[in-house]
N, C-alpha and C positions, 0 to 999 in steps of 0.2 A: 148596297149600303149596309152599314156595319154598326152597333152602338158597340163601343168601349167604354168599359166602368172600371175604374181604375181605384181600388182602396186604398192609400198608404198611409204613414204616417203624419200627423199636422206639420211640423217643424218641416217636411219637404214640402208642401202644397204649393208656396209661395215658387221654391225653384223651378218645381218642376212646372208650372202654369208658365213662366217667363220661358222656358226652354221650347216647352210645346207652341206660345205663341212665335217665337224667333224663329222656329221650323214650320212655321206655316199655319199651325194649328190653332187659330185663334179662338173658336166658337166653343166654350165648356161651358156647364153644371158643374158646381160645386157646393156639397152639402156638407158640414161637419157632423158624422156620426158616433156610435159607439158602440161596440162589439166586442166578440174574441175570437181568434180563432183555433189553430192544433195546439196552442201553447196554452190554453184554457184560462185566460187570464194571468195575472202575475201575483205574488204572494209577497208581503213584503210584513215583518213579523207579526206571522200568525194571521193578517187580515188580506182574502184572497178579494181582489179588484180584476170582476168578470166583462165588466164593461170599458173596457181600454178608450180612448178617445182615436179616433182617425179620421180623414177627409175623404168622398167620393167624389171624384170627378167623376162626369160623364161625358162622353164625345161623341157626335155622330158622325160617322166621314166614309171615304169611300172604300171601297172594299179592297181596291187595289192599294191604300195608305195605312192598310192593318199592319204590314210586317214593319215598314217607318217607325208609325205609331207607338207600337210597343217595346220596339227598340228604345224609343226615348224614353218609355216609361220607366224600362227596366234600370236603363242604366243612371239616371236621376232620382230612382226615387230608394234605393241604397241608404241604410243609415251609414254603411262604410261602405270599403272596395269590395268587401266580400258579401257582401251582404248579411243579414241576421233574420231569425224569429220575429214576424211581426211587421215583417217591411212592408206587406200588402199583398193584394192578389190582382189581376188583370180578368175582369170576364167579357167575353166579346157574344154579341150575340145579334143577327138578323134583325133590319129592318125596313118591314113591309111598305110603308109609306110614310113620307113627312110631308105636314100642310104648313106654311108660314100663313100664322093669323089675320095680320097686318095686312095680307095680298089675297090672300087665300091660293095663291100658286103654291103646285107641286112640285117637292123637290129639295136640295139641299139650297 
């Protein structure tokens, strides 16, 4: 099992959570945060804005649904077709166990 955290911009959150659920994906995290990142925030006269607004999703799913997953991500979460500065990052990372509270079974 696999967590994918997925940063992008606000204005895609909505898309890409309806895409992700229409491909199966239904179970996220979503936080609205604020950061920067290589582009060091944006300057706009004279006043530099290091805290950009974006959303994290998180997803937990199976490891064999990593290369799907990120496929959707990529290709929805685009301010254009080519993409730009700032569109987001994808981090995927190991997970060792999931307890649902409610049951207390292990597992997805």
């Amino acid at each position: 099992m696999i967590m994918v955290r997925a940063i992008v911009r606000p204005e895609k959150k909505d898309e890409l959570l309806a895409e992700l659920s229409a491909a199966g994906f239904h179970a996220a995290t979503v936080v609205d945060v604020v950061g920067r990142g290589k582009q060091k925030g944006i300057t706009i006269g004279g006043v530099v804005y290091d805290e950009i607004p974006k959303s994290l999703i998180m997803m937990a799913v199976p490891e064999a649904s990593k290369d799907e997953l990120v496929a959707l991500i990529i290709k929805h979460a685009k301010s254009t077709g080519e993409g730009a500065f700032g569109d987001g990052k994808i981090f995927i990372s190991p997970v060792e166990e999931v307890y649902t509270v409610s049951t207390g079974a292990a597992g997805l």
